[in-house]
Backbone as CSV, one residue per row, in Angstrom:
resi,resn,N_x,N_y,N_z,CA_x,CA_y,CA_z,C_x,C_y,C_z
1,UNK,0.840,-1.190,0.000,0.000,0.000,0.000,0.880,1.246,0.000
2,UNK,0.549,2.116,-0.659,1.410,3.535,-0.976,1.012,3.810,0.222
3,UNK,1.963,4.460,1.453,1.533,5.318,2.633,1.245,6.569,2.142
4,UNK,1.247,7.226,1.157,1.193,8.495,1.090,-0.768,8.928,0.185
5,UNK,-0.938,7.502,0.061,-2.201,7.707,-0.691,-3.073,8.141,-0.127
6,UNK,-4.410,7.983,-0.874,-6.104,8.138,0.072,-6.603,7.344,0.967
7,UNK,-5.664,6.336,0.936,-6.300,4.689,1.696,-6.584,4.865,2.760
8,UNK,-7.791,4.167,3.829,-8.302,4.732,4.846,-6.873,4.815,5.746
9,UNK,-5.932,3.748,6.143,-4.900,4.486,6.898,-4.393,5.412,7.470
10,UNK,-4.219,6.094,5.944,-3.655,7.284,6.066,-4.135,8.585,6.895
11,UNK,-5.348,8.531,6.633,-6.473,9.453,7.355,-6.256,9.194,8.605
12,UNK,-6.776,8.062,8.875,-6.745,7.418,10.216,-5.689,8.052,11.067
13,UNK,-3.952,7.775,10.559,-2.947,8.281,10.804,-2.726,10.099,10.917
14,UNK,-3.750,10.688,9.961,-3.448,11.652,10.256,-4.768,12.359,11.249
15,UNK,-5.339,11.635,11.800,-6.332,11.930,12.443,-6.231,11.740,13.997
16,UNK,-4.925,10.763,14.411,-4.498,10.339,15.502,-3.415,10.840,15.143
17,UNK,-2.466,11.533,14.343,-1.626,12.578,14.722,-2.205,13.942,15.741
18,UNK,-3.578,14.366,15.045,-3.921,15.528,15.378,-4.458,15.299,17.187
19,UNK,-4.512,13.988,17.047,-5.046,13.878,18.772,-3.870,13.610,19.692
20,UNK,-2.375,13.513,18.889,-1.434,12.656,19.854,-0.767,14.432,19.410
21,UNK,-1.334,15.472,19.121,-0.408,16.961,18.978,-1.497,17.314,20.025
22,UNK,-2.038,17.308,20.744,-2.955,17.808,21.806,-2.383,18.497,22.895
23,UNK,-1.127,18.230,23.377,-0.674,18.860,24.169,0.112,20.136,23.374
24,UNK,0.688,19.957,22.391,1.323,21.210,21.865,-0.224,22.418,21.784
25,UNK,-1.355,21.487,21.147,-2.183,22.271,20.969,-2.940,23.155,21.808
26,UNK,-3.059,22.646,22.927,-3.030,23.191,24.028,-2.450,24.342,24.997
27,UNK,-0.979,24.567,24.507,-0.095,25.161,24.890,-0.447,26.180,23.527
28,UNK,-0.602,26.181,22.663,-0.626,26.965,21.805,-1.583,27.586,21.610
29,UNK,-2.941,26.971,21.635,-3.775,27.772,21.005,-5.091,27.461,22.353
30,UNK,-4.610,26.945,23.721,-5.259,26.669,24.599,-5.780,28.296,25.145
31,UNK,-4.710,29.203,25.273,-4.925,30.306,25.834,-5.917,31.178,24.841
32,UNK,-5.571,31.092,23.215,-6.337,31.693,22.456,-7.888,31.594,22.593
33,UNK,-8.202,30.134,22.880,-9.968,29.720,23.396,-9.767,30.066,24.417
34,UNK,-9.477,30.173,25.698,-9.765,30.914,26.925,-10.071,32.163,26.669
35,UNK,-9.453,33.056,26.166,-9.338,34.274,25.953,-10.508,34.715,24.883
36,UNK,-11.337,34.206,24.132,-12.116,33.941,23.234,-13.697,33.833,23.947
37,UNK,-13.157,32.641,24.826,-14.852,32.591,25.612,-15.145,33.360,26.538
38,UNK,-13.909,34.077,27.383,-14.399,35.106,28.148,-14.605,36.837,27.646
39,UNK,-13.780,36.914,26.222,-14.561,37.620,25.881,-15.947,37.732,25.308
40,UNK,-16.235,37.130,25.557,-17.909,37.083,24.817,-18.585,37.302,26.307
41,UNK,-19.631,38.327,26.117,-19.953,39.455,27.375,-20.975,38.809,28.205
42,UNK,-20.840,38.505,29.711,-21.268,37.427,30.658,-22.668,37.524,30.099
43,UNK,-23.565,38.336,29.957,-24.772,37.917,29.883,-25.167,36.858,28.768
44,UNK,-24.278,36.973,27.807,-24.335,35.914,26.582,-23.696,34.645,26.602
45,UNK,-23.352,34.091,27.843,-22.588,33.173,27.957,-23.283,31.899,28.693
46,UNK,-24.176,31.566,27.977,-25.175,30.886,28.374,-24.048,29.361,27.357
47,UNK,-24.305,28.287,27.671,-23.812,26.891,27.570,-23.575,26.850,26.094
48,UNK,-25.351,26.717,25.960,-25.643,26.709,24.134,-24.943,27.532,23.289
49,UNK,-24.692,29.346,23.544,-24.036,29.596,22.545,-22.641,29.521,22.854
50,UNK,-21.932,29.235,24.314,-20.700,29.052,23.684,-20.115,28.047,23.119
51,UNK,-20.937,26.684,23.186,-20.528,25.676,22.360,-20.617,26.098,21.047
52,UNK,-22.145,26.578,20.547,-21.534,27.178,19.229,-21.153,28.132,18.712
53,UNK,-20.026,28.992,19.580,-18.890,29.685,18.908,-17.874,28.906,19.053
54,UNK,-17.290,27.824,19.959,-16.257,27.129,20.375,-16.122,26.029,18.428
55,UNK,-17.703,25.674,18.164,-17.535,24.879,17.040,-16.880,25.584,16.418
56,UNK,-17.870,26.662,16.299,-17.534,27.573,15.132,-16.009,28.416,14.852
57,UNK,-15.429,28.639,15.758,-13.514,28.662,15.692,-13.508,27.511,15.228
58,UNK,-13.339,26.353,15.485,-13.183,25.035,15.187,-13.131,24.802,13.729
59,UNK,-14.244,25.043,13.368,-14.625,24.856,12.067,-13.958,25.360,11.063
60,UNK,-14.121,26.807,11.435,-13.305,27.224,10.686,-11.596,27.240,10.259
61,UNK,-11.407,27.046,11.289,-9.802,26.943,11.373,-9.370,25.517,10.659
62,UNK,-10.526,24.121,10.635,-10.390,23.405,9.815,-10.404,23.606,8.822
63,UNK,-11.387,24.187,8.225,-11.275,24.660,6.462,-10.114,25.319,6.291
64,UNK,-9.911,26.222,6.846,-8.225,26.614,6.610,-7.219,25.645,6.579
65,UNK,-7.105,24.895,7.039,-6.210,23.723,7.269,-6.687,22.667,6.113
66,UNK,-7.942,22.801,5.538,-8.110,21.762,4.151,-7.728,22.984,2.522
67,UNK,-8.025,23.988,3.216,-7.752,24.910,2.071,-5.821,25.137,2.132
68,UNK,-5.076,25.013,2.827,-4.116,25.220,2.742,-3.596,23.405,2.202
69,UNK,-3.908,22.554,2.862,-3.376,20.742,1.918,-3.825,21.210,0.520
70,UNK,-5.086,21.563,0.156,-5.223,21.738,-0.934,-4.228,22.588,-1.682
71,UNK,-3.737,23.547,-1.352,-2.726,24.689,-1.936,-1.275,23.988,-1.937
72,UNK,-0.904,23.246,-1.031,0.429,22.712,-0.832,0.216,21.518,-1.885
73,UNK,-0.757,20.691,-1.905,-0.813,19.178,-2.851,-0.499,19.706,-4.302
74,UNK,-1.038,20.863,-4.609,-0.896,21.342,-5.748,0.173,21.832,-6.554
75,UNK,0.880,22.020,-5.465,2.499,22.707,-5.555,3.259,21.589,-5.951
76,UNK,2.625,20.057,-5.150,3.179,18.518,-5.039,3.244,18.180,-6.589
77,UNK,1.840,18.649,-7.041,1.847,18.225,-8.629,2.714,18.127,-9.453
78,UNK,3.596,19.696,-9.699,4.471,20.601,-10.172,5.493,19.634,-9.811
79,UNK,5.978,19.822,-8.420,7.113,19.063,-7.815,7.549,17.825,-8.527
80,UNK,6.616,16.902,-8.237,6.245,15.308,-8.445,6.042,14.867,-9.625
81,UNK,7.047,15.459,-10.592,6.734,14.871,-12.092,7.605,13.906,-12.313
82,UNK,8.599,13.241,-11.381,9.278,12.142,-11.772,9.109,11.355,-10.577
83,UNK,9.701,9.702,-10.766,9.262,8.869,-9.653,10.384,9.504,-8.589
84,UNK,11.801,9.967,-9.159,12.930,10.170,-8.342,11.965,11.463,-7.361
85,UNK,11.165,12.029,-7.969,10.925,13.561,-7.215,9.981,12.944,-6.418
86,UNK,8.906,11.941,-6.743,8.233,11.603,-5.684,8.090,10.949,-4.026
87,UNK,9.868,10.288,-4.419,10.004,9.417,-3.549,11.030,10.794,-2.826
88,UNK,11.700,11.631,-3.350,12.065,12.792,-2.310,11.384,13.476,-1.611
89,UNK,9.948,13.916,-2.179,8.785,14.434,-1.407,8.137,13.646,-0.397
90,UNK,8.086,12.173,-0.862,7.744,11.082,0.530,8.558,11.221,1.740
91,UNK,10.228,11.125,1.060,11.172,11.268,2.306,11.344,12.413,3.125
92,UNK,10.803,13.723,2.454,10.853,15.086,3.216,9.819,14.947,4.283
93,UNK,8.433,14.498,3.607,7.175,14.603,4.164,7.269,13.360,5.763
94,UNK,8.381,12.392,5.514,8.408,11.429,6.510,9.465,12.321,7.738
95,UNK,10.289,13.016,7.186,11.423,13.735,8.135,11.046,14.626,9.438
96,UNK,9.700,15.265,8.310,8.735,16.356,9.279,8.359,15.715,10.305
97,UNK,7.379,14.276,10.048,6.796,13.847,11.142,7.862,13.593,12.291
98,UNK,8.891,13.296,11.762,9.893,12.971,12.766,10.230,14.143,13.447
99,UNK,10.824,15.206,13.136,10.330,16.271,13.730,9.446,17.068,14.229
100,UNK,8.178,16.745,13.799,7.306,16.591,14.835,7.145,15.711,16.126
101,UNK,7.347,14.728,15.627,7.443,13.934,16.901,8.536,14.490,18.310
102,UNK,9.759,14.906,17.638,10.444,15.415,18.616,10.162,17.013,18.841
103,UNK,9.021,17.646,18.710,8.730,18.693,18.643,7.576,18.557,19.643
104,UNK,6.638,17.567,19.334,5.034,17.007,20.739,6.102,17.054,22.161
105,UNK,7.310,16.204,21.919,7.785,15.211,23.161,8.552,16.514,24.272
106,UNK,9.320,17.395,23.211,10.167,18.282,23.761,11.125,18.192,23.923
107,UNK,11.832,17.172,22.693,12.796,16.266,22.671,14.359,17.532,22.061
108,UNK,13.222,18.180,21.076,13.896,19.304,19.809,12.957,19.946,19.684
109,UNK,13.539,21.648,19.180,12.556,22.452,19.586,12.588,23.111,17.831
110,UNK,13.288,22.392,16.873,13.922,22.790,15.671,12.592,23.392,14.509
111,UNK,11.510,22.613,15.329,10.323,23.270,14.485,9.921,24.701,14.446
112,UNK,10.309,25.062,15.847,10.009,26.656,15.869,10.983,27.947,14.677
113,UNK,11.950,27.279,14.049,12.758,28.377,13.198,11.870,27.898,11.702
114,UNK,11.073,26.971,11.430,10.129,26.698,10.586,8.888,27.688,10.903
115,UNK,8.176,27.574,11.902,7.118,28.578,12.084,7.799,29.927,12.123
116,UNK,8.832,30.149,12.440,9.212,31.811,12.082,9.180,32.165,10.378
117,UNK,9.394,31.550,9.755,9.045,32.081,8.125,7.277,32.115,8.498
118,UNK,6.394,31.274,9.282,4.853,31.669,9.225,4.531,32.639,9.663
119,UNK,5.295,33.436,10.703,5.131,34.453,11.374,4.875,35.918,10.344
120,UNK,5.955,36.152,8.884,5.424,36.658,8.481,4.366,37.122,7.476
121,UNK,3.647,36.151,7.269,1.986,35.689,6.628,1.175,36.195,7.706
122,UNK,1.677,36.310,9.351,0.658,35.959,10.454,0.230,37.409,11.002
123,UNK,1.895,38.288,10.407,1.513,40.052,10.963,0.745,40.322,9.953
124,UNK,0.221,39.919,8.545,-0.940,40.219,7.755,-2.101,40.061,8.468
125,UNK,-2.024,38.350,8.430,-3.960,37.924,8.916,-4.198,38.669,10.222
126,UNK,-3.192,39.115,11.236,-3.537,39.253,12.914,-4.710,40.396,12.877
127,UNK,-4.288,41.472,12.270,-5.024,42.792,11.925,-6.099,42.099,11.677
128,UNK,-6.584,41.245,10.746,-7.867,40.994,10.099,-9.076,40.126,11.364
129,UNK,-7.934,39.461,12.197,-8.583,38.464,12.851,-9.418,39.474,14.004
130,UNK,-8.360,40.689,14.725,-8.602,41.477,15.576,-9.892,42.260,15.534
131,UNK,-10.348,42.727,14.275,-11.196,43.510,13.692,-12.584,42.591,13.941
132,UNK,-12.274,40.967,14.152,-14.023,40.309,14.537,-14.106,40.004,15.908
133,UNK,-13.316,40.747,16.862,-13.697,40.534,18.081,-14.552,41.712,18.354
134,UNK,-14.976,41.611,19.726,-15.743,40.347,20.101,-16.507,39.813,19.472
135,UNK,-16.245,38.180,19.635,-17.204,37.327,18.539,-18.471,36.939,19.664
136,UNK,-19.515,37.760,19.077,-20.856,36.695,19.460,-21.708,35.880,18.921
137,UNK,-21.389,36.019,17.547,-22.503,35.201,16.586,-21.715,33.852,16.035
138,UNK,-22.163,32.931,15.556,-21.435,32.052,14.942,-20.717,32.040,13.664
139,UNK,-21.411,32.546,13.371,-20.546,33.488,11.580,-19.293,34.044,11.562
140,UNK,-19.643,34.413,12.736,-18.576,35.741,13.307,-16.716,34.651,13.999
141,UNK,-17.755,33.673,14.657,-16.743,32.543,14.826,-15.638,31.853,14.055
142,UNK,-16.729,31.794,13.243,-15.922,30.721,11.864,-15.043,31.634,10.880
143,UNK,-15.435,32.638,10.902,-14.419,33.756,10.131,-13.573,33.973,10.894
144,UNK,-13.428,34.081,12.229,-12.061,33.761,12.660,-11.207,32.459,13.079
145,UNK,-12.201,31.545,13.349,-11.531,30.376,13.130,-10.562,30.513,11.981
146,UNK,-10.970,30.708,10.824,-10.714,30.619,9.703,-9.311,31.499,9.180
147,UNK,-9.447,32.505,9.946,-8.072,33.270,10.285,-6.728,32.823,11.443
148,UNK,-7.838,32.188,11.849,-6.689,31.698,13.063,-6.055,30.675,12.497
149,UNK,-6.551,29.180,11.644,-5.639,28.566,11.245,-4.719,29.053,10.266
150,UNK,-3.983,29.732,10.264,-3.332,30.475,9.396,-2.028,30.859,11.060
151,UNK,-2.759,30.899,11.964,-1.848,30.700,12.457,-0.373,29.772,12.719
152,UNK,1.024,30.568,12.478,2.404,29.506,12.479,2.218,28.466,13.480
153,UNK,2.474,27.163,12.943,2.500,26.150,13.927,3.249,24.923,13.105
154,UNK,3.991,24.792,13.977,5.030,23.413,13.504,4.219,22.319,12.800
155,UNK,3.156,21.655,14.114,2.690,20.848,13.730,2.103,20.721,12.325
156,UNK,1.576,22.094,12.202,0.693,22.173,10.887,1.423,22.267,9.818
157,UNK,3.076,22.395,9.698,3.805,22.557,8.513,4.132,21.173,8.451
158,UNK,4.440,19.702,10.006,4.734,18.767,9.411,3.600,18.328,8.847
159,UNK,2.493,18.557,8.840,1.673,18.056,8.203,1.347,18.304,6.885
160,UNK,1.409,19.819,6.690,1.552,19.911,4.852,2.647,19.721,4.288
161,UNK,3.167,19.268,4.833,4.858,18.322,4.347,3.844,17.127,3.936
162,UNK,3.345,16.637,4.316,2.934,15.227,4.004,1.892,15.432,2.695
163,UNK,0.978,16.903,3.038,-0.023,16.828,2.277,0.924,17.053,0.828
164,UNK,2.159,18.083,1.274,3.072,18.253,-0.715,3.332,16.964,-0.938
165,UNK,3.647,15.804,-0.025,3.816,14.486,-1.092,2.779,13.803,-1.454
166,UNK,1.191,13.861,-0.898,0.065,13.439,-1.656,-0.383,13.905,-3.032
167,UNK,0.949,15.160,-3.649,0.744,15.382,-4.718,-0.818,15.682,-5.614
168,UNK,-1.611,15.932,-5.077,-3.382,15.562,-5.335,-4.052,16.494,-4.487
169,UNK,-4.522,17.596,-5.016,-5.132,18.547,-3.848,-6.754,18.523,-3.111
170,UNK,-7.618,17.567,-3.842,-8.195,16.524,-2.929,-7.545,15.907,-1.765
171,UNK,-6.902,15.027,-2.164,-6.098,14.001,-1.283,-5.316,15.220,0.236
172,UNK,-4.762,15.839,-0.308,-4.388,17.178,0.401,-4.991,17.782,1.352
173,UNK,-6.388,18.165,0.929,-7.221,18.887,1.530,-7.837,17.794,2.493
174,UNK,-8.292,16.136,2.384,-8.879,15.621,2.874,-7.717,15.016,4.232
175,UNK,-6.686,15.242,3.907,-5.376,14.597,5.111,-5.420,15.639,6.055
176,UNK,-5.484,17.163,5.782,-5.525,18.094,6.122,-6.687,18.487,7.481
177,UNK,-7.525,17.489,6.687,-8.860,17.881,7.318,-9.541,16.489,8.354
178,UNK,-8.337,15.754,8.554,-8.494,14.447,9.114,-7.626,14.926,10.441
179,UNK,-6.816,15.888,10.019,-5.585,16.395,10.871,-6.446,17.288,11.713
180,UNK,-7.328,18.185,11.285,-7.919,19.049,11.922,-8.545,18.757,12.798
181,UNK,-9.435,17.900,12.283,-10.574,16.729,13.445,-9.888,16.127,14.375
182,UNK,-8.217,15.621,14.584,-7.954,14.858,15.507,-7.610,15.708,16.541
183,UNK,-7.176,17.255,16.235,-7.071,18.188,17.364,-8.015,18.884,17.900
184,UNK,-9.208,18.827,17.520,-10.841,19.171,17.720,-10.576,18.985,19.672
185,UNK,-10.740,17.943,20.133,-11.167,17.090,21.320,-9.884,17.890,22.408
186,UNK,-8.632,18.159,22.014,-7.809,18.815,23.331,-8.440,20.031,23.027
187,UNK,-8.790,21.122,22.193,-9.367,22.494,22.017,-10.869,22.631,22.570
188,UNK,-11.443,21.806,22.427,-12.305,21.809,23.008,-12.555,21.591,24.314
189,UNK,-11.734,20.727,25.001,-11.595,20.437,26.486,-10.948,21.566,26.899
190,UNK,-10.194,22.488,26.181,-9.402,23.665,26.790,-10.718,25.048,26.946
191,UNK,-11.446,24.479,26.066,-12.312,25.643,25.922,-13.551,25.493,26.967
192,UNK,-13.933,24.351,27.617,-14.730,24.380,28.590,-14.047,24.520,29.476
193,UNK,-12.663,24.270,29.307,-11.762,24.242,30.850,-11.821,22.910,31.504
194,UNK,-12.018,22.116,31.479,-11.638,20.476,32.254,-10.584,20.335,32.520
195,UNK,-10.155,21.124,33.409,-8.665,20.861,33.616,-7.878,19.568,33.728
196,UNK,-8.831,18.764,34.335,-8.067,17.253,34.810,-7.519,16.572,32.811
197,UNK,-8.646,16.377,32.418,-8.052,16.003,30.853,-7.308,16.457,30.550
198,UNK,-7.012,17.819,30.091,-5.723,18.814,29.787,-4.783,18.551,30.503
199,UNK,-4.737,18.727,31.671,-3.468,17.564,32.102,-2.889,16.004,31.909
200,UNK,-3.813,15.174,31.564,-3.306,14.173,31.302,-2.795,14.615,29.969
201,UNK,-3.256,14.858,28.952,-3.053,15.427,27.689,-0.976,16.276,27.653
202,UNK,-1.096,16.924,28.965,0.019,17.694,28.333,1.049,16.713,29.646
203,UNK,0.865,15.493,29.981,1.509,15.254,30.945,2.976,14.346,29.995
204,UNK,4.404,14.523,30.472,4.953,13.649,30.038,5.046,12.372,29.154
205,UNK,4.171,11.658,30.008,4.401,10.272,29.310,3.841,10.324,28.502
206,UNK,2.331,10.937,28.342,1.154,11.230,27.447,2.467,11.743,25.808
207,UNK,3.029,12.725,26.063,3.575,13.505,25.485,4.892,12.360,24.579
208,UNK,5.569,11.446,25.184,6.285,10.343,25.021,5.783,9.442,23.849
209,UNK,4.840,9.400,24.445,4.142,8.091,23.647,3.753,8.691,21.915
210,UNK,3.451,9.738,22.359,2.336,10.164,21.432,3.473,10.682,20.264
211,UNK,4.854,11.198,20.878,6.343,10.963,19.641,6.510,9.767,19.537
212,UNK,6.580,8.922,19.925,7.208,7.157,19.645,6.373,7.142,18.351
213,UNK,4.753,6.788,18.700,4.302,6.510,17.528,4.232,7.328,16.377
214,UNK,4.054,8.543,16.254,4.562,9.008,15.166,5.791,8.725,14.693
215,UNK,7.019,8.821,15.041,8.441,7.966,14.743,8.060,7.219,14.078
216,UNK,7.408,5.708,14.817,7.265,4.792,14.266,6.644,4.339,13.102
217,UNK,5.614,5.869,13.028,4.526,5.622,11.505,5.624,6.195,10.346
218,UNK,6.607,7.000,10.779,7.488,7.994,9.796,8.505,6.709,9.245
219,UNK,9.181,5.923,10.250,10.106,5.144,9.779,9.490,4.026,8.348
220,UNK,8.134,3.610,8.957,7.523,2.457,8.632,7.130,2.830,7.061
221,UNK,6.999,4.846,6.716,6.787,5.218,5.421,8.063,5.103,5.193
222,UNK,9.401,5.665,5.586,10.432,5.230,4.739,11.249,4.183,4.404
223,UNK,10.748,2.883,5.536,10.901,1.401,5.042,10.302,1.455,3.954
224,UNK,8.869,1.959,3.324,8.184,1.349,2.429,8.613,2.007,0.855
225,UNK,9.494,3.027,1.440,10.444,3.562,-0.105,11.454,2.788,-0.303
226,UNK,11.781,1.252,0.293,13.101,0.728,0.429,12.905,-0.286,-1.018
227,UNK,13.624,-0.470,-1.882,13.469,-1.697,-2.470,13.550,-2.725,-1.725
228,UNK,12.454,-3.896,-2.425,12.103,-4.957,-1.412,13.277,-6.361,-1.691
């Protein structure tokens, strides 16, 4: 099986990436939903609508994250016109995860001079994002969701590392968006505040494990570039 294809796997894999980045996510964009639900003005802070503004960041920040696989797969196209170029884009796209992995654990911190080239895309969108606070409506949510994933984040570059070797901006957008969904569940626990989960989430071992297996999914794609 091609690891880099549509095959349910892959999804799968990148869907339990996005849940085993929970603690980075947390640390990152944990304070941004805190800061989000208490601005929205006490009398409006009734259960119902802040779940749906909490979706609604959510949401949006996923489509950003399928609209950007889509933009990177496309680039893959261009790239990926020979088998030699494809199997270099597999091996880049496998390197990231590995650096990601030592990026969840806190092993290496080498991802952050990668998100500094995002930083300047990010003094554009910030202005734009600032201008929809306070968000009370759900519309209002998802348009900044939608700005916010645009926010620099390691994780999210090893991941469109993977989406430039799916070469296919379907395929791209849908890895993208498998990725999005698996970090849904720590953002959301940050956003009601459950503290006890969020701690297991950002605790050590939690944090250990959750690099091993990525490692282990990264090696297992570049065994599968090995002649047999």
């Amino acid at each position: 099986m091609d690891p880099t294809g549509l095959g349910f796997p892959p999804l799968v894999a990148a869907f339990v990436f996005g849940l085993l980045g929970g603690a980075h996510c947390i640390g990152m964009c944990g304070g941004i939903m805190s800061a989000l639900t208490f601005a929205v003005p006490p009398s409006m802070r009734s259960p119902a609508r802040l779940s749906g503004l909490l979706l609604g960041y959510n949401l949006g920040r996923v489509l950003s994250y399928m609209s950007a696989g889509a933009l990177v797969a496309s680039l893959g196209t261009v790239l990926a016109l020979s088998p030699a170029a494809r199997i270099a884009l597999q091996v880049f796209a496998a390197m990231m995860l590995i650096l990601m992995a030592l990026y969840i654990a806190n092993w290496w911190r080498g991802l952050l001079k990668v998100e500094a080239v995002g930083k300047r895309l990010w003094r554009h969108l910030e202005p734009v994002g600032k201008r929809l606070m306070p968000v009370v409506r759900v519309p209002q949510a998802v348009a900044l969701g939608a700005v916010w994933g645009w926010l620099p984040c390691g994780l999210v570059y090893s991941m469109l590392a993977w989406s430039l070797a799916m070469a296919d901006p379907l395929r791209g957008a849908l890895l993208m968006g498998a990725f999005g969904l698996g970090t849904l569940p720590a953002l959301l626990v940050t956003g009601f505040a459950a503290r006890q989960l969020g701690s297991l989430i950002r605790h050590r071992a939690t944090r250990t494990v959750a690099a091993l297996s990525i490692i282990a999914f990264a090696l297992w794609q570049l065994a599968s570039l090995l002649p047999h």
